[in-house]
MARBA-3410 file (N, C-alpha, C, O; in Angstrom, 1 decimal):
224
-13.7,-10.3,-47.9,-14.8,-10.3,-46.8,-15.7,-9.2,-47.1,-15.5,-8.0,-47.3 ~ -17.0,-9.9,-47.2,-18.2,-8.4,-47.7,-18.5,-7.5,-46.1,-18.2,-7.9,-45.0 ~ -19.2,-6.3,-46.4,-19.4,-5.2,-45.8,-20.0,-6.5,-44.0,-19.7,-6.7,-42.8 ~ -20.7,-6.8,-44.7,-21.8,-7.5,-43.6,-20.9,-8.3,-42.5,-20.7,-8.0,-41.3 ~ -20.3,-9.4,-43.3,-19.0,-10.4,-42.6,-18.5,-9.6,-41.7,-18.5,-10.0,-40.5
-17.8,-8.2,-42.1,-17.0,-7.4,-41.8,-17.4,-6.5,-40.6,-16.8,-6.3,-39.5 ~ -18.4,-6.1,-40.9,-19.4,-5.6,-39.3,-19.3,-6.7,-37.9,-19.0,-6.3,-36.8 ~ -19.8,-7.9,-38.3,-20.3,-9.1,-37.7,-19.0,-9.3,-37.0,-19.3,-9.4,-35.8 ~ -17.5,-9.3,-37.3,-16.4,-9.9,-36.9,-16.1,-8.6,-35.9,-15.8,-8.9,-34.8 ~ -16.1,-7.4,-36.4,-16.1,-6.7,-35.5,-17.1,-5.9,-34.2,-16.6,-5.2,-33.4
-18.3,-6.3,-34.2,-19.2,-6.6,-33.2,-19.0,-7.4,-32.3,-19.1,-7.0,-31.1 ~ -18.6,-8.9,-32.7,-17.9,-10.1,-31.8,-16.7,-9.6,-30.9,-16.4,-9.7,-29.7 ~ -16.1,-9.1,-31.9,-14.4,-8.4,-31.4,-14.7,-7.7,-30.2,-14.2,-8.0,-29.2 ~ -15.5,-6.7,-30.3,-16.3,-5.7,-29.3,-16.8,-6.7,-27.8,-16.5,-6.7,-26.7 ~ -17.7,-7.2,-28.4,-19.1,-8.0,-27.4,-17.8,-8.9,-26.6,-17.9,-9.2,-25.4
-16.8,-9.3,-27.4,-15.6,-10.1,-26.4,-14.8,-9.4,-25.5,-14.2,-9.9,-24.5 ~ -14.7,-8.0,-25.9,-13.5,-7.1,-25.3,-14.3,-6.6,-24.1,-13.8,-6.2,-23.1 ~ -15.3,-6.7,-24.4,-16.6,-6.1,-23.5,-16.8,-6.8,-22.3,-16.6,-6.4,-21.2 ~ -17.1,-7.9,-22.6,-17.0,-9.3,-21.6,-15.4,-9.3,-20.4,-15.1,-9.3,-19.2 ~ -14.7,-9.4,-21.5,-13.3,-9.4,-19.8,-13.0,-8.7,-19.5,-12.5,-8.9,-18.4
-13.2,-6.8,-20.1,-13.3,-5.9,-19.4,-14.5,-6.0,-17.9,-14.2,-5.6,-16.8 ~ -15.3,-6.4,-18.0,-16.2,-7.0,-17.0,-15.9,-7.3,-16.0,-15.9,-6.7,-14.9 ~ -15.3,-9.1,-16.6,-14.9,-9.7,-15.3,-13.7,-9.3,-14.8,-13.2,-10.0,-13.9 ~ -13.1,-8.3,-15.3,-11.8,-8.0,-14.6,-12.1,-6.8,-13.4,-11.0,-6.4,-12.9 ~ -13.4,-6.1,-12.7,-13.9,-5.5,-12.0,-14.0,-6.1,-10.7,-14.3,-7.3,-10.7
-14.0,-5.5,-9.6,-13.8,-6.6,-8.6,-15.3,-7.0,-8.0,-16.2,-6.2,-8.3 ~ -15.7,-8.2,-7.2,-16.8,-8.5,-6.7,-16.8,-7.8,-5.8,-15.9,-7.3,-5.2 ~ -18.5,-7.6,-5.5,-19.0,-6.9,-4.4,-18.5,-7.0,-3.2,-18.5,-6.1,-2.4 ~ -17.8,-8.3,-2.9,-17.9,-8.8,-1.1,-16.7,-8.1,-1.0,-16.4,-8.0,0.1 ~ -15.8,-7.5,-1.9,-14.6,-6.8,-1.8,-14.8,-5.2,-1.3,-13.8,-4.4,-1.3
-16.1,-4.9,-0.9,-16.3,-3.2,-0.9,-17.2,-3.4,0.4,-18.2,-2.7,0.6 ~ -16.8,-4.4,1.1,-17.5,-4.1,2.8,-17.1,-3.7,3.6,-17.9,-3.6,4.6 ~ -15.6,-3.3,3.8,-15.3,-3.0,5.0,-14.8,-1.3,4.9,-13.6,-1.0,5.0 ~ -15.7,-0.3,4.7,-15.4,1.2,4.3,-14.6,1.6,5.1,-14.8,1.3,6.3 ~ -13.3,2.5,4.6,-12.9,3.7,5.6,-13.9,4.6,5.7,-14.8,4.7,4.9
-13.7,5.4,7.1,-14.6,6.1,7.9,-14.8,7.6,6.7,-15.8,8.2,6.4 ~ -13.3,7.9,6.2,-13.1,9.5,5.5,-13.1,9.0,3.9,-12.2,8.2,3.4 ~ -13.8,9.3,3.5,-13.5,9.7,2.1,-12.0,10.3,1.7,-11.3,11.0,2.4 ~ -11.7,10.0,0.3,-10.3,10.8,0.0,-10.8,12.0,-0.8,-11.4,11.9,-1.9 ~ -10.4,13.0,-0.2,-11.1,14.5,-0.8,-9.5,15.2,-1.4,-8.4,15.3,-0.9
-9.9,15.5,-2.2,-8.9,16.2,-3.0,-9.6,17.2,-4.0,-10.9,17.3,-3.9 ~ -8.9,18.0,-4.9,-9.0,19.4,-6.0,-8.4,18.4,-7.2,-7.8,17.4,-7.2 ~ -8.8,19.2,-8.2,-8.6,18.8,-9.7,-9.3,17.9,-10.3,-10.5,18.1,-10.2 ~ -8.7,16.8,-10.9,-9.3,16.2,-11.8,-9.2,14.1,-11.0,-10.0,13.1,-11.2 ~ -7.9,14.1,-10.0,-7.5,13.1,-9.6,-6.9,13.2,-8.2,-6.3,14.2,-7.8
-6.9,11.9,-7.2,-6.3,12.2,-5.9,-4.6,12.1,-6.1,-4.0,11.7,-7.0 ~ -4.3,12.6,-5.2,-2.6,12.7,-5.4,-2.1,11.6,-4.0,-3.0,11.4,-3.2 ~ -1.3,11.1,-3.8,-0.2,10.5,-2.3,-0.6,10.9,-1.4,-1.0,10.2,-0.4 ~ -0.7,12.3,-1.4,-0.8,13.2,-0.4,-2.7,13.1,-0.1,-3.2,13.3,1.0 ~ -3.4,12.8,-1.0,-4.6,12.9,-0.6,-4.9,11.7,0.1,-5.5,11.7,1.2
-4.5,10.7,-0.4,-4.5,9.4,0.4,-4.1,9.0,1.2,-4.4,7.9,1.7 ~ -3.0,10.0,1.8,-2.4,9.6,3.3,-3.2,10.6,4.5,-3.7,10.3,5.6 ~ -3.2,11.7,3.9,-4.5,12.4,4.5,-5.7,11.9,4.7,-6.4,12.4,5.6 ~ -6.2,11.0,4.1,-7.6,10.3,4.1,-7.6,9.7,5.0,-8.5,9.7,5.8 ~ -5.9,8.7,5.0,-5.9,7.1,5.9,-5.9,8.1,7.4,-6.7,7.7,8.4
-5.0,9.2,7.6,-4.9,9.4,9.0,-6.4,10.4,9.1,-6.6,11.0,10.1 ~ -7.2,10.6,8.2,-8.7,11.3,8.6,-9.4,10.1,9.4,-10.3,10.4,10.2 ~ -9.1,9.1,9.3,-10.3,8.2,10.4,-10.4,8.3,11.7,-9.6,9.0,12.2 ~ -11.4,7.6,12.9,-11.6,7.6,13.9,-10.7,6.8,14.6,-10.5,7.3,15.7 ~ -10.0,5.7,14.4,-9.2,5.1,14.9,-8.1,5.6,15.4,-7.4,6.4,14.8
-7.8,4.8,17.0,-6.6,5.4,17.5,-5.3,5.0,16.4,-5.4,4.0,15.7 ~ -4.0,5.9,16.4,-3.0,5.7,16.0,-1.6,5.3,16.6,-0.6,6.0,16.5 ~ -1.6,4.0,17.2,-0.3,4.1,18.5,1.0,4.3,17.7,1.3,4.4,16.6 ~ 1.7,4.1,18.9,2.9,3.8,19.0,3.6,4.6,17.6,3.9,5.8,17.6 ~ 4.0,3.6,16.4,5.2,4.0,15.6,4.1,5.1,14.7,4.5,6.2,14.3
2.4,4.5,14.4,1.4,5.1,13.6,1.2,6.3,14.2,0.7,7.2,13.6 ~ 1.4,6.5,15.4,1.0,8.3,16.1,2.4,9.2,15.7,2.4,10.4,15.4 ~ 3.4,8.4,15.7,4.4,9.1,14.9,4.1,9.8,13.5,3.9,11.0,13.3 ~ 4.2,8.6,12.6,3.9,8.8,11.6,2.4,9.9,11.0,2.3,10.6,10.0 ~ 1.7,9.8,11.8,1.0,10.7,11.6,1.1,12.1,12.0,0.8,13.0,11.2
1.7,12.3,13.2,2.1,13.6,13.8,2.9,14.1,12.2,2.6,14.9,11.3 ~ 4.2,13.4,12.4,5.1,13.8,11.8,4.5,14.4,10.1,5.0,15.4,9.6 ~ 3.5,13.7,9.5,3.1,14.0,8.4,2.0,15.2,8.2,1.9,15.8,7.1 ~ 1.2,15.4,9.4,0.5,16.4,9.6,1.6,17.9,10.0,1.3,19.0,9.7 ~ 2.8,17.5,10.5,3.5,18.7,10.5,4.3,19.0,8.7,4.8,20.0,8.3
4.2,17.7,7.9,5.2,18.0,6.9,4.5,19.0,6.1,5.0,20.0,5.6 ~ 2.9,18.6,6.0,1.5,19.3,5.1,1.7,20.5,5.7,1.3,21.4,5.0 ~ 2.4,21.0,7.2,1.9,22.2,7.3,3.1,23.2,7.1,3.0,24.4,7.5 ~ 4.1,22.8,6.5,5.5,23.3,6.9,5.9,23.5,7.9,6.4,24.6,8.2 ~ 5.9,22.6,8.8,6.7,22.9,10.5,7.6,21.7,10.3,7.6,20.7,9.6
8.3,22.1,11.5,10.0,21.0,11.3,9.1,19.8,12.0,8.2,20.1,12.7 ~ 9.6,18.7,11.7,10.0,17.3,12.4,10.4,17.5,13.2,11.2,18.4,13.3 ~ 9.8,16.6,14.3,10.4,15.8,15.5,11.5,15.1,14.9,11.5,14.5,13.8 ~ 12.9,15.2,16.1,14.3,14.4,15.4,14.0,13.4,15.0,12.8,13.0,15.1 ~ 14.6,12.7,14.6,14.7,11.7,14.2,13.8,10.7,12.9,13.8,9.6,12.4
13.0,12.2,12.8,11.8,11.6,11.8,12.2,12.5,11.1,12.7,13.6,11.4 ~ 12.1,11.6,9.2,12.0,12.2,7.4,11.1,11.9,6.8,10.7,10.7,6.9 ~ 10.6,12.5,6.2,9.6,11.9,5.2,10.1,12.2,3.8,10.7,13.2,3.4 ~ 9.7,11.1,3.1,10.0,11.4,1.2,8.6,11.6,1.0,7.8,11.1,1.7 ~ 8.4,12.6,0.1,7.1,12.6,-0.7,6.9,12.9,-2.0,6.6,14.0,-2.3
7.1,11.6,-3.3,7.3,11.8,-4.3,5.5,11.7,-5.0,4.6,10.9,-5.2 ~ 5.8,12.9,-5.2,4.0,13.1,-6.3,4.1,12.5,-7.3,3.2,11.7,-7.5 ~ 4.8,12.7,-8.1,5.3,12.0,-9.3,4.9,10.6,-9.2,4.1,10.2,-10.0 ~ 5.3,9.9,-8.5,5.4,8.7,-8.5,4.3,8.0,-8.1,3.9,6.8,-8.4 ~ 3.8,8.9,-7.3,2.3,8.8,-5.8,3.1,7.3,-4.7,2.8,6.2,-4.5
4.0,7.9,-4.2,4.9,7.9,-3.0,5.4,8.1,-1.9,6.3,9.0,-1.8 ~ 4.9,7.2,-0.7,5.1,8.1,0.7,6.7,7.9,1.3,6.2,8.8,2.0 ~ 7.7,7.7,1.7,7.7,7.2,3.1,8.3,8.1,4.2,9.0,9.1,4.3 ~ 8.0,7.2,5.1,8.5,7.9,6.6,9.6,6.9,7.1,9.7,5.7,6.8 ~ 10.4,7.6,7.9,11.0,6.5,8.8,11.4,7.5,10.0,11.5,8.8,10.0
11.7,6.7,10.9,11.8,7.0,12.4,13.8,6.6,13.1,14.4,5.6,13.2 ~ 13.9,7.3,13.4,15.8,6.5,14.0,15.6,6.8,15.3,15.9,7.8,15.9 ~ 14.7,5.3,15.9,14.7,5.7,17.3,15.7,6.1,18.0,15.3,7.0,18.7 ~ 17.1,5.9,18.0,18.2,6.4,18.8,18.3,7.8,18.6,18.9,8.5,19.4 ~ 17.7,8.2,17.4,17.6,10.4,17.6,16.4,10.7,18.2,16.1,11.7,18.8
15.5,9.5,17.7,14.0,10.6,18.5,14.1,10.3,20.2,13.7,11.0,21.1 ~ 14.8,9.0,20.4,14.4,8.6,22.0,15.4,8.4,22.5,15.2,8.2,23.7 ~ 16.9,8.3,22.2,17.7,7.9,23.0,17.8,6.6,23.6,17.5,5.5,23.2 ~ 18.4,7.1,24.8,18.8,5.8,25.8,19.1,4.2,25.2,20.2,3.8,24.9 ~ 18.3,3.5,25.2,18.7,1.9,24.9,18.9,1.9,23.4,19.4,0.9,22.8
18.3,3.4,22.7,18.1,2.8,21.3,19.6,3.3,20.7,20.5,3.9,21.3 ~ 19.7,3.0,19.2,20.9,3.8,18.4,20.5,4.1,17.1,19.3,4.3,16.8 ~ 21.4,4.1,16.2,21.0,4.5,14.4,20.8,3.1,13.7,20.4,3.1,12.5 ~ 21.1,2.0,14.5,20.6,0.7,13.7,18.9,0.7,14.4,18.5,-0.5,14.4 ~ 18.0,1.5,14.9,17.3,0.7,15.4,16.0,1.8,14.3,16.0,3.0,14.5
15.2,1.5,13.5,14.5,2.5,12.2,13.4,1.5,12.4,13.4,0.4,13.0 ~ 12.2,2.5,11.5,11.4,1.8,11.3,10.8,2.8,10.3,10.9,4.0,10.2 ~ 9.9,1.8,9.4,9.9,2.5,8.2,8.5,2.5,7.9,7.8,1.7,8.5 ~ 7.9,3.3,6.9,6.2,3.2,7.1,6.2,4.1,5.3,6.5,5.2,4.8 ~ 5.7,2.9,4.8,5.9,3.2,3.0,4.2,3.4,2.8,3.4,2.9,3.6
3.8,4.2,1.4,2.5,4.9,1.4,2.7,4.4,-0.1,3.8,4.5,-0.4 ~ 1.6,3.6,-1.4,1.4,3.9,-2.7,0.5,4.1,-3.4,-0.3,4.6,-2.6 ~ 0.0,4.1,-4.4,-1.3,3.7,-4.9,-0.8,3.2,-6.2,0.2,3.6,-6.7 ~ -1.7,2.4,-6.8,-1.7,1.5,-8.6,-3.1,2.0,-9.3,-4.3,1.7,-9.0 ~ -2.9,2.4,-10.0,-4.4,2.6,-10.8,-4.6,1.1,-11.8,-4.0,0.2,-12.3
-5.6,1.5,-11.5,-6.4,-0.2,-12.2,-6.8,-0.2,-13.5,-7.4,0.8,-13.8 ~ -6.5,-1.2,-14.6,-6.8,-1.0,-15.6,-8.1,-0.7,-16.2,-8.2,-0.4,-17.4 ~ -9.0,-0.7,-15.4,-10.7,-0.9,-15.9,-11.1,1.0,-15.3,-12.2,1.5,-14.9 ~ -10.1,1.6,-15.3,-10.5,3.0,-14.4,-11.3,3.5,-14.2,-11.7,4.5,-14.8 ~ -12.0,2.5,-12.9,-12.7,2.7,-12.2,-12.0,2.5,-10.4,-12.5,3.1,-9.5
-11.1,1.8,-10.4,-10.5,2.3,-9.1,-9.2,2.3,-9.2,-8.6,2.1,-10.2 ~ -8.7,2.7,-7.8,-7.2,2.8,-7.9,-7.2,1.5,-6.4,-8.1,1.0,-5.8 ~ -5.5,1.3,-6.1,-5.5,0.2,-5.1,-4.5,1.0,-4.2,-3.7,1.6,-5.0 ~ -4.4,1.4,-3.0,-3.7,1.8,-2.1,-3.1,1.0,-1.5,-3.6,-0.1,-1.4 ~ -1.9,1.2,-1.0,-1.2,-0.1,-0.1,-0.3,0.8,0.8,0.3,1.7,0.4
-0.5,0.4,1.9,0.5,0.7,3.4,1.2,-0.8,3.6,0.9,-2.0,3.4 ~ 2.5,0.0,4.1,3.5,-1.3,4.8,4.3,-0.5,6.0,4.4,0.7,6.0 ~ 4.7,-1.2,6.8,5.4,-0.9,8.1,6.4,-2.1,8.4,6.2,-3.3,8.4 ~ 7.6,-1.3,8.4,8.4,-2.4,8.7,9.7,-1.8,9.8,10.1,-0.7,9.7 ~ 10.3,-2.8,10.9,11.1,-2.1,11.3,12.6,-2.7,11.9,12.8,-3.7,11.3
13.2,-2.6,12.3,14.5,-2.5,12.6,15.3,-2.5,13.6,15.6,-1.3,13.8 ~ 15.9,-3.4,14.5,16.4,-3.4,15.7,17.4,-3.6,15.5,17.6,-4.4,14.7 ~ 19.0,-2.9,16.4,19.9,-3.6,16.2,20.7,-4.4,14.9,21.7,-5.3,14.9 ~ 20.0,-3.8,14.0,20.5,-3.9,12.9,19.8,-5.2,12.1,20.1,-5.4,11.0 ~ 18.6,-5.9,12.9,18.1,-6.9,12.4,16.9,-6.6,12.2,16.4,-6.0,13.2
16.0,-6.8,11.1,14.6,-6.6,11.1,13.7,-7.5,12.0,13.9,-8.7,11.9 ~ 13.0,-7.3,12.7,12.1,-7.7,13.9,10.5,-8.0,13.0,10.2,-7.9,11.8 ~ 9.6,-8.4,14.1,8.3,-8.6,13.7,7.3,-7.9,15.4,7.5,-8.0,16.6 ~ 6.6,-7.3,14.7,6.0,-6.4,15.6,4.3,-6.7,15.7,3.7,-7.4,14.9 ~ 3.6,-6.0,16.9,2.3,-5.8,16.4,1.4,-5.5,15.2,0.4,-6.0,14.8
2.2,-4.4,14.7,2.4,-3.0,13.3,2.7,-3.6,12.1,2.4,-3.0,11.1 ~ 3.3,-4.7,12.0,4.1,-5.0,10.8,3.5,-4.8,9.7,2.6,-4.1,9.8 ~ 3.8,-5.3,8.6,2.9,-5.8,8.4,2.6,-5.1,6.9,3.4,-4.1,6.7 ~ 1.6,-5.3,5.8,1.2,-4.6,4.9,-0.7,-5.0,4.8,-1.2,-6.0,5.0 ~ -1.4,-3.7,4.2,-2.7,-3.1,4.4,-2.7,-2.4,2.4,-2.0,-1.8,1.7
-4.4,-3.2,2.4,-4.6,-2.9,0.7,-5.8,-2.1,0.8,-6.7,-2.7,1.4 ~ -6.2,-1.2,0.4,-7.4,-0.6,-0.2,-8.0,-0.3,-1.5,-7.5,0.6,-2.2 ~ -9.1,-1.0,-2.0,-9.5,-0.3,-3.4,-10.3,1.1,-3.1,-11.2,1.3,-2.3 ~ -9.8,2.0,-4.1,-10.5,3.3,-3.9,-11.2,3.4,-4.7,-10.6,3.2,-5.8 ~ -12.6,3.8,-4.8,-13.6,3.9,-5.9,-13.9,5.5,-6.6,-14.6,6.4,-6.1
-13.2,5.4,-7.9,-13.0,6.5,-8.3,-14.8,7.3,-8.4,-14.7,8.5,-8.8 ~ -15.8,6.9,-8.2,-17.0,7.5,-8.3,-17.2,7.6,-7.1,-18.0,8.6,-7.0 ~ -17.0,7.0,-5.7,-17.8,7.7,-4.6,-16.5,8.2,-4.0,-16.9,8.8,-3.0 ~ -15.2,8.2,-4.1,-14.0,8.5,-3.6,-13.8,7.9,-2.3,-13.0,8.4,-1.5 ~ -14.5,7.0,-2.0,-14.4,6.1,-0.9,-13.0,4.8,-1.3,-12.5,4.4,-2.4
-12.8,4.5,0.1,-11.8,3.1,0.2,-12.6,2.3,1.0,-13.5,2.6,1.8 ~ -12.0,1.1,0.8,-12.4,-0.1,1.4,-11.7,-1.0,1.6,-11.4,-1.6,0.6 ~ -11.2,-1.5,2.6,-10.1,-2.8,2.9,-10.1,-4.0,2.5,-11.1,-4.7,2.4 ~ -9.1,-4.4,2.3,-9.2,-5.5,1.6,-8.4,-6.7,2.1,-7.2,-6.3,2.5 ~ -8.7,-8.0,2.3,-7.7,-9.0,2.7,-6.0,-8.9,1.1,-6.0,-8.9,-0.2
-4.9,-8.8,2.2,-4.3,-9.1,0.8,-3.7,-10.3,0.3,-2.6,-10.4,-0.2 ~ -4.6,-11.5,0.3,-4.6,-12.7,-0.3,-5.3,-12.3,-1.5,-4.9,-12.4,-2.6 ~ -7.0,-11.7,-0.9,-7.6,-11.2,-2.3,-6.9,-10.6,-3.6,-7.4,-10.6,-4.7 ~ -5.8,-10.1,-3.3,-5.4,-9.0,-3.8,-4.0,-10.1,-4.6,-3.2,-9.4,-5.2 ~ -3.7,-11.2,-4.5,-2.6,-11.9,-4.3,-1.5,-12.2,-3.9,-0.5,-12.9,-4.3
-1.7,-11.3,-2.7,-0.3,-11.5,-2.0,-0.7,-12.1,-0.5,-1.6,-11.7,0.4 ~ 0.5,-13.4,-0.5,-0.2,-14.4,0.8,1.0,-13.8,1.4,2.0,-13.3,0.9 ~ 0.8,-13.8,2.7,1.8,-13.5,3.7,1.5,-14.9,4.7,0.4,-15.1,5.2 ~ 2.6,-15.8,4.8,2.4,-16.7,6.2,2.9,-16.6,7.2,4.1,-16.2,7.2 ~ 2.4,-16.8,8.1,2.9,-16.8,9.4,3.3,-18.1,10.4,3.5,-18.3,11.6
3.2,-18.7,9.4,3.6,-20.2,10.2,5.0,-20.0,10.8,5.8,-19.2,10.4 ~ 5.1,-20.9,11.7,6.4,-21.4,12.4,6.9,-22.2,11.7,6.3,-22.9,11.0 ~ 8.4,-22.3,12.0,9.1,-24.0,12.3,10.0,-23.9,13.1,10.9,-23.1,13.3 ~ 9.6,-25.0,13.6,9.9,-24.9,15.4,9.8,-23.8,16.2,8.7,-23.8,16.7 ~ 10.8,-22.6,16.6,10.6,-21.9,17.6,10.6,-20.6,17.0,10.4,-19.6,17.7
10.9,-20.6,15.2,11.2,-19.4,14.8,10.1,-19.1,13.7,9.8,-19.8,12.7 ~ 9.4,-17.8,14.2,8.7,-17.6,13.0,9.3,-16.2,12.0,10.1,-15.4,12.3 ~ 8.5,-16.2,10.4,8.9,-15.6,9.8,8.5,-14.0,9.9,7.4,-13.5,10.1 ~ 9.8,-13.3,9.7,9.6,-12.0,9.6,9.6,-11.5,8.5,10.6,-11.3,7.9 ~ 8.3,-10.9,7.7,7.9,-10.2,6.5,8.0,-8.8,6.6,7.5,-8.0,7.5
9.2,-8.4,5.2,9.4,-7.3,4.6,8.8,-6.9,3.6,9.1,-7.7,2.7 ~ 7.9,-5.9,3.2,7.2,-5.6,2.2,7.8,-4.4,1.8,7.9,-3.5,2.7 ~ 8.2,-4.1,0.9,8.8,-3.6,0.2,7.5,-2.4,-1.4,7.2,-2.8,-2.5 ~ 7.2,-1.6,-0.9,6.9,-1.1,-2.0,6.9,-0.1,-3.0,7.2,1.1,-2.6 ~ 6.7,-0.2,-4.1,7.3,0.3,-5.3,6.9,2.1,-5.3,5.8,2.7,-5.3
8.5,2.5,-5.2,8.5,3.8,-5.5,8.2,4.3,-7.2,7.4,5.0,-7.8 ~ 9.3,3.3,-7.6,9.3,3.5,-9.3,8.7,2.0,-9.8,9.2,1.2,-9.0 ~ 8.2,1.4,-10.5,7.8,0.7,-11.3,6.5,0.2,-10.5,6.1,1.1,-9.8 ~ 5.7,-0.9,-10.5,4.5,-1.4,-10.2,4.5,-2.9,-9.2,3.5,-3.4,-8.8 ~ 5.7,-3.2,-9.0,5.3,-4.4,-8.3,6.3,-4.3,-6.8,7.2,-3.6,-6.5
5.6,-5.4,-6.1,6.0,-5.1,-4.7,7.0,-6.4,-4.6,6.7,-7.4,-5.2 ~ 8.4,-6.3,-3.8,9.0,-6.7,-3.2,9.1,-7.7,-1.7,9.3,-7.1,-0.6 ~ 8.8,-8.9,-1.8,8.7,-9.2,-0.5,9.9,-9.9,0.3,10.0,-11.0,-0.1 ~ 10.7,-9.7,1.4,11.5,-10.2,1.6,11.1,-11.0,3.1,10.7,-10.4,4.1 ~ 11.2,-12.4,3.0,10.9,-13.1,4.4,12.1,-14.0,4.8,12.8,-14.8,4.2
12.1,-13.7,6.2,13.4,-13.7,7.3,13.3,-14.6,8.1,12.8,-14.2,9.1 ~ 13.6,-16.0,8.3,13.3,-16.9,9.1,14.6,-17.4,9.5,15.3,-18.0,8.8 ~ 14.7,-16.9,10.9,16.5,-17.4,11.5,17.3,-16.8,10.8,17.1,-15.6,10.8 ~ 18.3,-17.4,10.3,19.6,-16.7,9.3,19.0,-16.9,8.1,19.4,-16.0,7.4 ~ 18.1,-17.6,7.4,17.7,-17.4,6.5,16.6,-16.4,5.3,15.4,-16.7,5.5
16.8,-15.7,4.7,16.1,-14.8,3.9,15.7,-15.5,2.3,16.4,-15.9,1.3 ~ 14.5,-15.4,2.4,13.8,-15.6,0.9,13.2,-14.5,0.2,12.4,-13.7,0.8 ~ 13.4,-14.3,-1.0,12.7,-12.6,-1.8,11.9,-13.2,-2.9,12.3,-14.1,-3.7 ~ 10.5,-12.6,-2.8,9.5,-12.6,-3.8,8.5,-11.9,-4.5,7.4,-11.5,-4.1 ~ 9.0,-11.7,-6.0,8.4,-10.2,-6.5,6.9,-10.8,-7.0,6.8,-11.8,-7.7
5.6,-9.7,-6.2,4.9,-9.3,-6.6,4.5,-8.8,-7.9,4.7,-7.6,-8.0 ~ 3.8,-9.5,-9.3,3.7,-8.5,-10.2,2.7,-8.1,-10.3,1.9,-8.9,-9.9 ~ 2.2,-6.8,-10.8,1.0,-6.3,-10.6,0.4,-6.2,-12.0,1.1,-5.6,-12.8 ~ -0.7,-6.7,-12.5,-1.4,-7.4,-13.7,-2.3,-5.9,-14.1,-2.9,-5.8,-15.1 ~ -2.4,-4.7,-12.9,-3.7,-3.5,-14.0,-4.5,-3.8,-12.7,-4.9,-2.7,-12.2
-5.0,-5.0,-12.2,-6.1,-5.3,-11.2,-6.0,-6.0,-9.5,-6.7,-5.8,-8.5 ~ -4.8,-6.9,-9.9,-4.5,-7.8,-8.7,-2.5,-8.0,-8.6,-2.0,-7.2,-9.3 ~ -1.8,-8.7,-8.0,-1.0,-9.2,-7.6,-0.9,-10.5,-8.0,-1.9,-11.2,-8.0 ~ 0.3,-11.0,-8.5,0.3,-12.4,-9.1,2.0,-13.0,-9.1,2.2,-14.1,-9.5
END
């Protein structure tokens, strides 16, 4: 193959690799719904810790199990003890949150040690790095049975590594369908499950006595 050929094949090679790095960037209609706080951090990149600080920097109220979880994490950042019944993991390493709650230590009375609830923090960097994807899940625990709550549930953000802003995202966009259909009188209870160590999410769905599990794998950009 002469000098020229040899140029030409690798120009193509380029102008191709060029192209699906492209379309692998996400569409506009995906960066409308802004969080209120920016994720502010030091160095060179955000850490766990900056992103969970970001999510509870907004204007929105935080009830119930989320005023916990926030209390509790605003005391972990400052070195002051926990309210009983509340731990937090905080693996930097990994860029990994969680919390959980054992209602029967923090509140007593009707509750006990089967009754938890759990509130998991991650982030994925994206192959085209230009953003990272955040994901919150809340899941909890009655009696030894997982329940379905107002809270439940799992929440995606892409974060844009140039304005340090997030933005919410449906997570069908993102590939992961969650249904909520019935049959007959029982509907499903979704466990989302997410990755401390490796890249893909865990989903476990609970309908009656029955339980089905289905792993999310994560492609660099989406869920599949």
């Amino acid at each position: 193959m002469n000098t020229t050929r040899l140029f030409a094949t690798a120009l193509a090679t380029w102008l191709c690799c060029t192209t699906l790095s492209a379309q692998e960037t996400y569409p506009p209609e995906m960066f409308s719904a802004e969080m209120a706080c920016p994720v502010a951090f030091t160095g060179t990149r955000p850490t766990i810790s900056d992103f969970v600080t970001a999510y509870f920097s907004g204007d929105d109220g935080y009830p119930e199990i989320w005023g916990d979880c926030m209390m509790a994490w605003n005391a972990y950042k400052q070195g002051s003890k926990l309210s009983k019944g509340s731990a937090i993991l905080l693996d930097t390493k990994n860029g990994y949150m969680r919390f959980t709650q054992n209602l029967g230590e923090t509140y007593g009375d009707d509750w006990n040690d089967k009754d938890v609830y759990t509130v998991e923090m991650c982030y994925w960097n994206c192959t085209d790095n230009r953003y990272k994807v955040f994901g919150i899940s809340l899941y909890g625990m009655e009696h030894g049975k997982y329940v379905g709550g107002q809270y439940d549930g799992m929440t995606l953000y892409i974060y844009d590594n140039a304005t340090r802003k997030m933005y919410q995202v449906p997570t069908e966009d993102m590939g992961v369908t969650l249904s909520y259909d019935s049959q007959g009188d029982e509907y499903p209870i979704h466990v989302i499950r997410l990755p401390r160590t490796g890249k893909n999410i865990i989903q476990e769905t609970y309908l009656g006595n029955r339980k089905t599990v289905r792993k999310y794998r994560w492609d660099g950009m989406r869920f599949y």
